[in-house]
N, C-alpha and C positions, 0 to 999 in steps of 0.2 A: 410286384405284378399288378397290384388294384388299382393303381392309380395310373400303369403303365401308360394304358393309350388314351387319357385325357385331355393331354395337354397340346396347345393350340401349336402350329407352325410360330416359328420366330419370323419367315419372309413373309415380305406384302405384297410380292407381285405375283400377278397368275399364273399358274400353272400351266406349261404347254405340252401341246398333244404332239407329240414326235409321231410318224408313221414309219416303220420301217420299210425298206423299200428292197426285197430280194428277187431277183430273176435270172432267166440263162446269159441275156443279151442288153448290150448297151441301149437298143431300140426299147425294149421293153422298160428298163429301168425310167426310161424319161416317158414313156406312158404312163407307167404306176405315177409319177413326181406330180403329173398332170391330174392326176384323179386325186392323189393326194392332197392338191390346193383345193379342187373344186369341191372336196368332202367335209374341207373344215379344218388341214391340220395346218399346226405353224410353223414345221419344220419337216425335215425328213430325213434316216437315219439312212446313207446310201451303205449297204451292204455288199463290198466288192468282194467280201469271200463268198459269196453266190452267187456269182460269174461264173459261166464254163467255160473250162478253160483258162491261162493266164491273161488276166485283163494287161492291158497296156498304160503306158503312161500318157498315152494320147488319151484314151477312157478313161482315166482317172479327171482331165482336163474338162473332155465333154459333159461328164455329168457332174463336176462344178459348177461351170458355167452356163452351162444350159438348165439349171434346175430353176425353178420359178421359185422354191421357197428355201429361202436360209438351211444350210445343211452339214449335218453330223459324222465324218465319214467314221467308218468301222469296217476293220480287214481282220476278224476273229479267228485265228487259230484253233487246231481241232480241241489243244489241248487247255482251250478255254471255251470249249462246247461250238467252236466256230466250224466252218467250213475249210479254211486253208490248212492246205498238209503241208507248202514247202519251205523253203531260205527263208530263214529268220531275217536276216540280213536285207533281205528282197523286199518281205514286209514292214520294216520296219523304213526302208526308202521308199517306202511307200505312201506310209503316214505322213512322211514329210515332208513330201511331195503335195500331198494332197492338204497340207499345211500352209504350204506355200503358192499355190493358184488357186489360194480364195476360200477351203472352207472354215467356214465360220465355230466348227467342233470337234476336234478329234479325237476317240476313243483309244487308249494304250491301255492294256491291262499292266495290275499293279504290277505283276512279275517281271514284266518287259520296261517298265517305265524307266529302269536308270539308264539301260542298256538305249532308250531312244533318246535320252539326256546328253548321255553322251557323243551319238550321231549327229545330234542337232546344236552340241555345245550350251547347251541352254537357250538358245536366240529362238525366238517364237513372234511371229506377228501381232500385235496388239488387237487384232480381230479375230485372232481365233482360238476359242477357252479349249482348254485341255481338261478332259474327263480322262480322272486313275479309276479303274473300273474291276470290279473284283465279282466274279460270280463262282456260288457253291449249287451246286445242282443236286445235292444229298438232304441237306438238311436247313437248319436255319440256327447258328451257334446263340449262345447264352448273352444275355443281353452284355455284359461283360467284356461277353469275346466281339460281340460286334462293333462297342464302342473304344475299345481296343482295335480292330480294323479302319475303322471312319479316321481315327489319332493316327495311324500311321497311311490312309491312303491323303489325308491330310498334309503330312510332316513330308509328304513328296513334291508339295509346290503344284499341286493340282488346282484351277481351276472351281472345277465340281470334283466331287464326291460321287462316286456309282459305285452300290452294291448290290447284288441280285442274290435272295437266294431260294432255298426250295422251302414253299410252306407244307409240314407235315400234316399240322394241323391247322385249322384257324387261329387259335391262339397265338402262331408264332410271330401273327401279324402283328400283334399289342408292341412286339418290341421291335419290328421296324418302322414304327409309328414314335417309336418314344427315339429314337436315334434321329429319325428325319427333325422330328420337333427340336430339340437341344443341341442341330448342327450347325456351327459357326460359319460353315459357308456354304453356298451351295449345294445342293443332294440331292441326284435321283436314286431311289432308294422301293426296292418292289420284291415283295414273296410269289412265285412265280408256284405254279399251280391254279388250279379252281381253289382251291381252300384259301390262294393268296389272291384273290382276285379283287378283294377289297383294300388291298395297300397300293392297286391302280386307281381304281374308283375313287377312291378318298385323300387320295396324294393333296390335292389343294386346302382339304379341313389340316395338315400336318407341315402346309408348306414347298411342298417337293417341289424342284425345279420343274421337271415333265415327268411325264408317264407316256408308255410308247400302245400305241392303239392302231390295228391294223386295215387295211384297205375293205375286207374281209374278208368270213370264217374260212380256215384253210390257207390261211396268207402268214399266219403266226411266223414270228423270230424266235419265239421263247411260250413257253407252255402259260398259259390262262390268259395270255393278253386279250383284251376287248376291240372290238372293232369303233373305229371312229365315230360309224353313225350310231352307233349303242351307248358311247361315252355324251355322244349331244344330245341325242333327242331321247334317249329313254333315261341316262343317270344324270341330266343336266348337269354337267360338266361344269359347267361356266360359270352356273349361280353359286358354289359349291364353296364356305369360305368358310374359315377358323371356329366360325359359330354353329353352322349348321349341325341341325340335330340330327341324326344316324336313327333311322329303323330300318328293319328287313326282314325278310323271311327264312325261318329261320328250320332247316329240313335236311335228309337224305336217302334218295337226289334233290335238290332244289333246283339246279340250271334250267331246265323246263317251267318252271313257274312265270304267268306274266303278271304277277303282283307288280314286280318294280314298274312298267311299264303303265299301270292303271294308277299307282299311286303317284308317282312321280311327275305324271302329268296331271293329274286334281292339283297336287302341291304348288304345281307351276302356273297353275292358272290363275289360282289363287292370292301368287306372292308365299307360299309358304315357305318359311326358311327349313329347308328338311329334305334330307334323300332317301328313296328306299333300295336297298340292297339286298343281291341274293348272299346269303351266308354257309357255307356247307358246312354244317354241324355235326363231327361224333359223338361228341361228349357235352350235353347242353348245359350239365352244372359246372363243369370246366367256363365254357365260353362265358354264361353267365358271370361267375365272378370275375374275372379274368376283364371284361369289358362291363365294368362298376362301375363307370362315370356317368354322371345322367345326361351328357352328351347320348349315350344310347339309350334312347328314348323309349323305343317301343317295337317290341317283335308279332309277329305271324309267326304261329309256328305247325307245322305240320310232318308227315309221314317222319319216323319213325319217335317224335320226341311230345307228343302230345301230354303224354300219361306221365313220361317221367319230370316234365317242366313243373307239375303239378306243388313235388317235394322242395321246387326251387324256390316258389315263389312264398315271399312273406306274409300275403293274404289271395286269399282265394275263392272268387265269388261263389255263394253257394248254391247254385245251379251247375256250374262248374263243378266242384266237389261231389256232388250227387253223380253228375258222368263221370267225374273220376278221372279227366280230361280237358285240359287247357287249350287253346287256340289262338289268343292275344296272352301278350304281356306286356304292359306298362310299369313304366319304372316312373316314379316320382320324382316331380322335379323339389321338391323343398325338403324330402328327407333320401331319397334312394332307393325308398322300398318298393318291391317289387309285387305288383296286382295282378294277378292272371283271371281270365274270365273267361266262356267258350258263344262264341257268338255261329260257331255253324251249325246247330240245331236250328237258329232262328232262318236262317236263308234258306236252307233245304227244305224245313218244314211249309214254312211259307209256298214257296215254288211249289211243294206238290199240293197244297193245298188252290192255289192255283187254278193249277191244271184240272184240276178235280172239279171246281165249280166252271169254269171255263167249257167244258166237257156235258154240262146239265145234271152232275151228284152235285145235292141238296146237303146243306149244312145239316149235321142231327143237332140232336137236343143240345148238346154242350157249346154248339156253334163254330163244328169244324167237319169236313165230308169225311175227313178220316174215323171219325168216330162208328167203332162197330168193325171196322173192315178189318182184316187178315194183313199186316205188313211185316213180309220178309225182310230181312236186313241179312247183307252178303257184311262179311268183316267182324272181328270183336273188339278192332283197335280204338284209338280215340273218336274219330269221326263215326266209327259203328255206335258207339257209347251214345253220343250224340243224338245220334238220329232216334236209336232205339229209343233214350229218355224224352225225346220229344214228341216221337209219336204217340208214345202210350200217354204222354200228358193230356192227348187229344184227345186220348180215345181209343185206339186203335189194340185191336191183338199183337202181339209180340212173335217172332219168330226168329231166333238168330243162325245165319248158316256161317261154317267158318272152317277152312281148312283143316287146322287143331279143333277137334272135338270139345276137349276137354274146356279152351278158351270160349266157345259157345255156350255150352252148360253153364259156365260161372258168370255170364255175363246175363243170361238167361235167368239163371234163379235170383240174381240180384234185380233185374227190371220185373221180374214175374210174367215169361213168357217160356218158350219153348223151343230145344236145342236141334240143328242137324249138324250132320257133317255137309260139308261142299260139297262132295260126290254124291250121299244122297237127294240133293237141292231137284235135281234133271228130272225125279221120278214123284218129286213132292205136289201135288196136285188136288189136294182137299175140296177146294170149291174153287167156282171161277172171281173174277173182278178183284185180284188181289194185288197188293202193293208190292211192288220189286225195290230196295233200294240198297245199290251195290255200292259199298266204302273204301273199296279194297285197290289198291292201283291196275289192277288188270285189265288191260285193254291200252295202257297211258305209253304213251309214245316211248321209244319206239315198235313198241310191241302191239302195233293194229291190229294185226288177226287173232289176239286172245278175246277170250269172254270168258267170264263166272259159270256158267250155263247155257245152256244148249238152247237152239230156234225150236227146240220141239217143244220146250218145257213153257217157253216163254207165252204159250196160247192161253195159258191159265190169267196170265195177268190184265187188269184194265190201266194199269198205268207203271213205268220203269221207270227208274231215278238213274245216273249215274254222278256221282262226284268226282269221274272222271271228266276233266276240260281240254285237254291238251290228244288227241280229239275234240274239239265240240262234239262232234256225230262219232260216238265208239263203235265198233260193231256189237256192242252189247244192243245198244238203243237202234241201231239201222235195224236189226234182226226184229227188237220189238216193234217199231213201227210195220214190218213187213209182215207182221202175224195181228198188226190190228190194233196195238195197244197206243195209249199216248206215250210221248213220252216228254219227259223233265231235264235239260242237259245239266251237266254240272258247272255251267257259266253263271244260273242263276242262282245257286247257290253259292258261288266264288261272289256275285257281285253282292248279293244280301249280305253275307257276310262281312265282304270289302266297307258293304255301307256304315256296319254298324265300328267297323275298328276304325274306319275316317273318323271318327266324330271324337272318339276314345284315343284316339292320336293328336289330332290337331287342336281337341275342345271347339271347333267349330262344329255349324249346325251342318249335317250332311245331305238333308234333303234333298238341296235343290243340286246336288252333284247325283243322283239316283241316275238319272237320265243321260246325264255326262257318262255317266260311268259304263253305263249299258251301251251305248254308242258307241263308246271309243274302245269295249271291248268287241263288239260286231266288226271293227275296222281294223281287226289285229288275225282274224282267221279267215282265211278265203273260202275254206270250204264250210264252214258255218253260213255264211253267204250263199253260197249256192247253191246250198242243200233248201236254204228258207225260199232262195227265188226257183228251185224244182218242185218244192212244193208250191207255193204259190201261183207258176207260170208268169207265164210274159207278161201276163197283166199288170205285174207289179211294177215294170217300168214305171209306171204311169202316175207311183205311189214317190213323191218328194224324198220321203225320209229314206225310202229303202234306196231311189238314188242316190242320196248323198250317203249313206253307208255304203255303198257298191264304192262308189267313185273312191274313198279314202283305203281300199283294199289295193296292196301287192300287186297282185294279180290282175286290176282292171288298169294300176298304174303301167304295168308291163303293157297293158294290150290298148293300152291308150297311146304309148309311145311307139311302139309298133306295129299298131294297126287301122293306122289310115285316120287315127283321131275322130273316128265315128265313135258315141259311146253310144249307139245301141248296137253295135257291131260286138264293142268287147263287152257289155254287159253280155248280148248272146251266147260269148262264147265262155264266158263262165258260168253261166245258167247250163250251159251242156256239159261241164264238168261239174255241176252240181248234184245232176241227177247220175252220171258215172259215178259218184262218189272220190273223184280224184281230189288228192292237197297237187297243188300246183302251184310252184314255187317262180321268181322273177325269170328266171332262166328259161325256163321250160314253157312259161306261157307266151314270150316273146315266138319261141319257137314254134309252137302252135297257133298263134295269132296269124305268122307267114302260111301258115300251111292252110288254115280255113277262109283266111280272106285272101289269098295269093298274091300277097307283095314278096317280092324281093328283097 
């Protein structure tokens, strides 16, 4: 297993992005085929068992021939996770049909392939490759049992190789990584899950014929597939080769993180050869060794494996070791060994430090505004650890609240500060101008209307932190700023931090990416945007940068294409969804765009 997913693809051609193509109606299939070219993919997997209804052999004809890109047909059986219940016999004159006017791919699963040998006598047009295709939807067998599979979907005269299976865990990927690499012909080859979600993304570093990526979310053939424009423009697909180096972020949940999406684009601006990936981790000393090659470069790691990454790593910065919590890991490229070190003390502290002078609090004697003051800290996990060792380095009082009591105390007597429970938090009101800084996921999508504490309690505070992003604006922080306080998001903590593991990632200098960074995550949350142009007011039109941040958002792209191409129209109209506090998603503002400027 250590050396399982190391090794480079044996093909040199690129990898192609298959779309799958499933709907009620023939009309609609050749509208998806249509979005499918203009998205990016190079093929398209027509799916006739999702057709209502028995399709016809005239419809098999039509979206041949009418498809604008090269095409894979598949008529999936239920009893290979497909949609058709009827005549084997039907479907399998089907394939060969569809074999025979033109398409360039047909899918036979292994179980049916002799029985279509024999209908077709072996005679096959020299334009159309034959994928033997086997999918387990349980598990993901022993490296053993799979290369025993590939050897006999193989010894069938297949074309390609296709095998799908379920990843349990992330590790199951290492060995459909090692199968794809050492396959003598052809192979699309994918662990199907979130946990498998990196044997799509990474198919080209292993060689894979295609990986199937969908129009998008809710379009899925098969469980964890990616959407085409996520495979291009967020995991750069296309740069993606035998050599590139593998980081990611490494969590659970992770799917919510936009690490990939910040780093991924630094790395490509730059020329970096490197992709980031989200990783869903249970067991992070599992994953760890298991993915030993120093192909995997360097992790983010966050909610629930902070603490334990700790015991993995070979050295351990000791500011790190003092929180007792990791947040980067780098793995060495000239021996292996693994470096962990916590860089989100430095972003958050920073940010509220900030705010604080921003605000007119005066540096004290030690030369930080926190010095003296009262700061609560919500959580006693890694990121509490953090924050808590940070701030008392300023200066500051200690106070840890934490659901488990017990985990408060001990975190508490170790920083030398002073324990609550969470429930007591609502009623804890000592003196005013105090630091709020909540660790804890509460508030983080999709859970909006939670908070740590109460709007009653929040009057106490002169300044709230959240490290929650996903909200930028939580209702923790709407709540504070409604009782008067500042407040801190947890963007500027994701990007301080993001800043300092770029540099610890690539060995480049990351400065002059601070500003990139900040940018292009403003251009990734709409309502971060509108909530800064509700505060601001209309006046900020007027401000360059905040236009060119408006303009690169979702939501003005939605209201620019359907609203009349005035951009102070759709700036408007998401400035009034900024002070509502709505997320307003591509869909919904188009629909709104009609309704406030009255187009049609």
């Amino acid at each position: 297993m250590e050396n399982m997913a190391e090794t480079e693809g044996l093909r040199t051609k690129s990898t192609l992005i298959c779309a799958p193509i499933m709907a009620d109606t023939v009309d609609q299939m050749l509208l998806h085929m249509n979005s499918a070219k203009s998205s990016g993919a190079d093929l398209v997997e027509i799916r006739f068992d999702s057709l209502k209804g028995s399709g016809t052999h005239e419809d098999i004809k039509t979206l041949i021939e009418s498809c604008p890109l090269p095409t894979l047909f598949t008529y999936r059986p239920t009893w290979e996770g497909g949609q058709y219940d009827g005549d084997e016999q039907s479907r399998l004159a089907a394939l060969k049909l569809a074999m025979e006017l033109g398409a360039d791919h047909i899918d036979v699963e292994l179980q049916a392939v002799d029985e279509f040998k024999n209908l077709t006598r072996g005679d096959k047009p020299t334009k159309c490759k034959l994928i033997v295709s086997s999918h387990n939807y349980q598990n993901t067998p022993s490296l053993e049992d799979l290369e025993s599979l590939v050897a006999r979907i193989q010894s069938t005269g297949a074309d390609i190789v296709k095998i799908a299976t379920m990843a349990v865990d992330i590790t199951d990927v290492a060995r459909i990584f090692h199968v794809t690499a050492h396959s003598q012909v052809p192979i699309i080859s994918m662990a199907m899950g979130e946990r498998g979600l990196i044997s799509r993304l990474l198919s080209p570093k292993f060689g894979g014929y295609l990986t199937f990526a969908t129009l998008g979310r809710g379009k899925e053939s098969a469980p964890g597939q990616p959407t085409i424009r996520d495979l291009l423009d967020v995991f750069n697909f296309r740069q993606i080769a035998p050599d590139t180096k593998v980081y990611g972020i490494i969590g659970k949940p992770v799917g919510h993180s936009k690490s990939p999406m910040l780093y991924n684009k630094a790395f490509r601006s730059i020329g970096f050869n490197g992709v980031y990936v989200h990783l869903l981790v249970d067991n992070v000393k599992n994953f760890l060794e298991t993915y030993s090659s120093t192909d995997y470069a360097g992790f983010s790691c966050t909610i629930p494996h902070k603490e334990a990454v700790v015991e993995c790593c070979d050295e351990v910065d000791p500011v790190a070791k003092s929180i007792g919590a990791v947040n980067c890991v780098i793995r060495r490229q000239d021996d292996g060994k693994l470096y962990g070190c916590n860089t989100d003390y430095v972003g958050a502290i920073t940010a509220i430090e900030d705010g604080l002078r921003a605000s007119g609090v005066q540096d004290g004697s030690n030369g930080s505004p926190l010095a003296g003051r009262l700061f609560v800290v919500i959580g006693a996990g890694g990121a509490g650890k953090a924050l808590a060792y940070g701030a008392k380095a300023k200066g500051a009082r200690i106070v840890i609240a934490n659901r488990t009591y017990e985990r408060a105390r001990e975190l508490a007597e170790i920083i030398g500060g002073k324990a609550l429970s969470l429930a007591d938090l609502s009623t804890y009101n000592p003196e005013d101008g105090m630091i709020l800084a909540n660790t804890t996921s509460i508030g983080m999508q999709p859970n909006f209307d939670e908070t740590p504490v109460s709007k009653e309690a929040l009057k106490s505070y002169a300044l709230v932190f959240d490290a929650v992003y996903t909200p930028k604006i939580t209702r923790l922080l709407r709540e504070a700023g409604e009782c008067g306080a500042l407040i801190v998001t947890g963007v500027e903590m994701f990007i301080g931090q993001a800043y300092e593991q770029y540099e610890k990632f690539t060995g480049l200098p990351g400065k002059h990416l601070r500003s990139y960074l900040g940018r292009l995550w403003q251009s990734i949350d709409c309502v971060g945007y509108s909530w800064k142009m509700g505060q601001h007011g209309c006046s900020s039109f007027q401000d360059p940068s905040y236009l060119m941040l408006y303009t690169e958002t979702e939501g003005f792209k939605a209201a620019r294409e359907h609203g009349g191409g005035n951009t102070n129209s759709c700036l408007c109209i998401i400035c009034i969804f900024g002070f509502l506090m709505v997320k307003i998603d591509y869909c919904h503002m188009i629909f709104f765009c009609k309704i406030v400027l009255g187009i049609k």
